[in-house]
N, C-alpha and C positions, 0 to 999 in steps of 0.2 A: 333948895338943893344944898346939901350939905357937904362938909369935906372926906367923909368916909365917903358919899355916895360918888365922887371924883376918884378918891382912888381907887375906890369898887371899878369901877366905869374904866379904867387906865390899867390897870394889872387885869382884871379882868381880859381886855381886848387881847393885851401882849401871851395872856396864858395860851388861850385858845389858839391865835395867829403861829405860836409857838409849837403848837399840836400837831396842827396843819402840817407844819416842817418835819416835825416827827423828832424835834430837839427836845432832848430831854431836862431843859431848863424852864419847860413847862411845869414842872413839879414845883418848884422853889418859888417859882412865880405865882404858882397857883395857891400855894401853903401862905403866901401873903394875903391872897385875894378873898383865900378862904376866911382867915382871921377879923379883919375888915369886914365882910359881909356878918360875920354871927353879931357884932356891935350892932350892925345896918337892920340887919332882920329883926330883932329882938326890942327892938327899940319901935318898931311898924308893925308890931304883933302878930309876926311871921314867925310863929313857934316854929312850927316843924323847917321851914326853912335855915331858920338858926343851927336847930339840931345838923339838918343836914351837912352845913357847914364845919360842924365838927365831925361829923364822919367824914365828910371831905377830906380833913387833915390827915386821918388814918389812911386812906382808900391812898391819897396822894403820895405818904411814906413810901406804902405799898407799892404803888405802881411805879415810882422812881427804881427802885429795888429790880421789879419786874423788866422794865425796860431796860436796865445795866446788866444784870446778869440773870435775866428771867428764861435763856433761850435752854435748852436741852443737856449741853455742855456747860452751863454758867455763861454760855456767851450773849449778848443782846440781841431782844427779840425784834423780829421782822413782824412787818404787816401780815397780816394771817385772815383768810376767811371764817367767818362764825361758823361752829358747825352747828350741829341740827338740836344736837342736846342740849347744846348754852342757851339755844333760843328756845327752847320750851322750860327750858331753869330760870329762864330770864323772865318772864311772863308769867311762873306763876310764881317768883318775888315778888316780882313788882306788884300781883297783886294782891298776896298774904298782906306786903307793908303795907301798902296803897290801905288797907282795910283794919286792920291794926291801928293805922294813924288819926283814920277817920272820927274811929272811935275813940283814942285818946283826945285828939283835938278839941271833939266836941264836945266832951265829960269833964277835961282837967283845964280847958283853956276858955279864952273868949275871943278864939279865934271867928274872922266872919264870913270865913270863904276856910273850912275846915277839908273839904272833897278834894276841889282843886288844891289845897296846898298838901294836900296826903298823895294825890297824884303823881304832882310836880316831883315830891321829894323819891316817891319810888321810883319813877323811871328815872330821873338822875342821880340816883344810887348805883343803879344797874348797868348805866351807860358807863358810869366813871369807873365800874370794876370791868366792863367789856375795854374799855380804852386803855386801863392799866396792860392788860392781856394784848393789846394791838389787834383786836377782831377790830373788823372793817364795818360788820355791823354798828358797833356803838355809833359810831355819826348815824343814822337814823334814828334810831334811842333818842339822841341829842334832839334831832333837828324837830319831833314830837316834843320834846318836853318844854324847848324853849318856845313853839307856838306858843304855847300855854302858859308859860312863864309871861310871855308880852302881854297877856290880856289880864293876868294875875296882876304885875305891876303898874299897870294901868292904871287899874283902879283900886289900887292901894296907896295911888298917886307920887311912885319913885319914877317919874318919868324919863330920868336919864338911866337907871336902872333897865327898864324898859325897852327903850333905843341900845345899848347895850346890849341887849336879848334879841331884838331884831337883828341885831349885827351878828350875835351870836348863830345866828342860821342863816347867813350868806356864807362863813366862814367854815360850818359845817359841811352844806355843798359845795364847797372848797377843797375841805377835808376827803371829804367822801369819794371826790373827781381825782383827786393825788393818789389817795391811798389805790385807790380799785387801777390806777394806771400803774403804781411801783406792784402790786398784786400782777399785773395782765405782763408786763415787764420780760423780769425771768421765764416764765413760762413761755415768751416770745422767740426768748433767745437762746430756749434749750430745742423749741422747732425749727429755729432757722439751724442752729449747730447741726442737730440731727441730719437737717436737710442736705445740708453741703455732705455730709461724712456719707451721707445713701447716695448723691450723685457721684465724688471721688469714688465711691465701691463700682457704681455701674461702669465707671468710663475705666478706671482699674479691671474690672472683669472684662471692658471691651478690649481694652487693649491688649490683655492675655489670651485672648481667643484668634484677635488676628494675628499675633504672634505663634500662635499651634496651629494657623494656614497656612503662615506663612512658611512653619519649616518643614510640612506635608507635603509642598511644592516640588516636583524632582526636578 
């Protein structure tokens, strides 16, 4: 166990936990986690996962930016539902790269696990640009990628790396359970608003109609 692989393991937890929150000091923490890991990968003959890592750091500028002033107005963005086109964009990214990487992996590297680590790296390319955006979708992206992440470092034997990634998808469905409740939220409390202002109009209209019996009265 080495001392990048602790503080992979350590900024790693706090990024994510951080996401969760919807704090955007996920970024800063993540652009550490990221830098750490491309030493950690590249050194475990996780080419594409390295690489990944430095698209990390872009994706994460990115999506810090996005999250501060990404909303319509320049103002910060809200949790948002995925819509229909992102996820059919999203899918066939992930698997133009997915396939793309395959083939670099296997041709320019001596990677030994070339498929899965082409996989790993496209769906969490695609997850960390749906999360820059606050689609709600990306935690499942996630919560796929890092199965596959825990059996990947397994047996590449980063095992607290690993446990990390397992923790990484309790945290997801964490994620997942928050976002889709601040999502169902509003939408709650524009029915309950509604609701009251239709009752005050009924009892308003009742009370105007006994008041025009009451002055028909001789």
């Amino acid at each position: 166990m080495s001392v990048e692989e602790i503080i992979g393991f350590t900024t790693g937890a706090v990024c994510v936990w951080l996401a969760v929150r919807q704090n955007v000091w996920t970024f800063p923490v993540g652009l550490a986690n990221n830098s750490v890991y491309v030493v950690l990968f590249a050194s475990s003959g996780l080419y594409a996962g390295a690489g990944l890592q430095v698209v990390y750091i872009v994706l994460g500028v990115l999506g810090w930016v996005w999250w501060v002033r990404g909303g319509p107005a320049g103002e910060a963005l809200t949790v948002r539902r995925t819509p229909r086109w992102a996820w059919l964009a999203a899918a066939v990214a992930a698997a133009v790269i997915a396939m793309l990487l395959v083939w670099v992996l296997s041709t320019y590297t001596d990677s030994e696990v070339p498929r899965l680590d082409a996989v790993t790296t496209s769906l969490s390319l695609v997850a960390q640009l749906m999360l820059g955006r606050k689609w709600i979708g990306s935690w499942w992206v996630w919560i796929v990628a890092d199965v596959i992440y825990v059996w990947l470092y397994i047996s590449s034997a980063l095992y607290l790396t690993a446990a990390l990634y397992a923790g990484f998808i309790v945290l997801c469905v964490l994620g997942l359970r928050d976002w889709r409740r601040e999502l169902v939220a509003p939408a709650a409390l524009v029915t309950q608003i509604l609701g009251r202002s239709c009752s005050a109009g009924v009892l308003q209209t009742g009370g105007d109609a006994v008041d025009a019996e009451q002055q028909q009265v001789p």
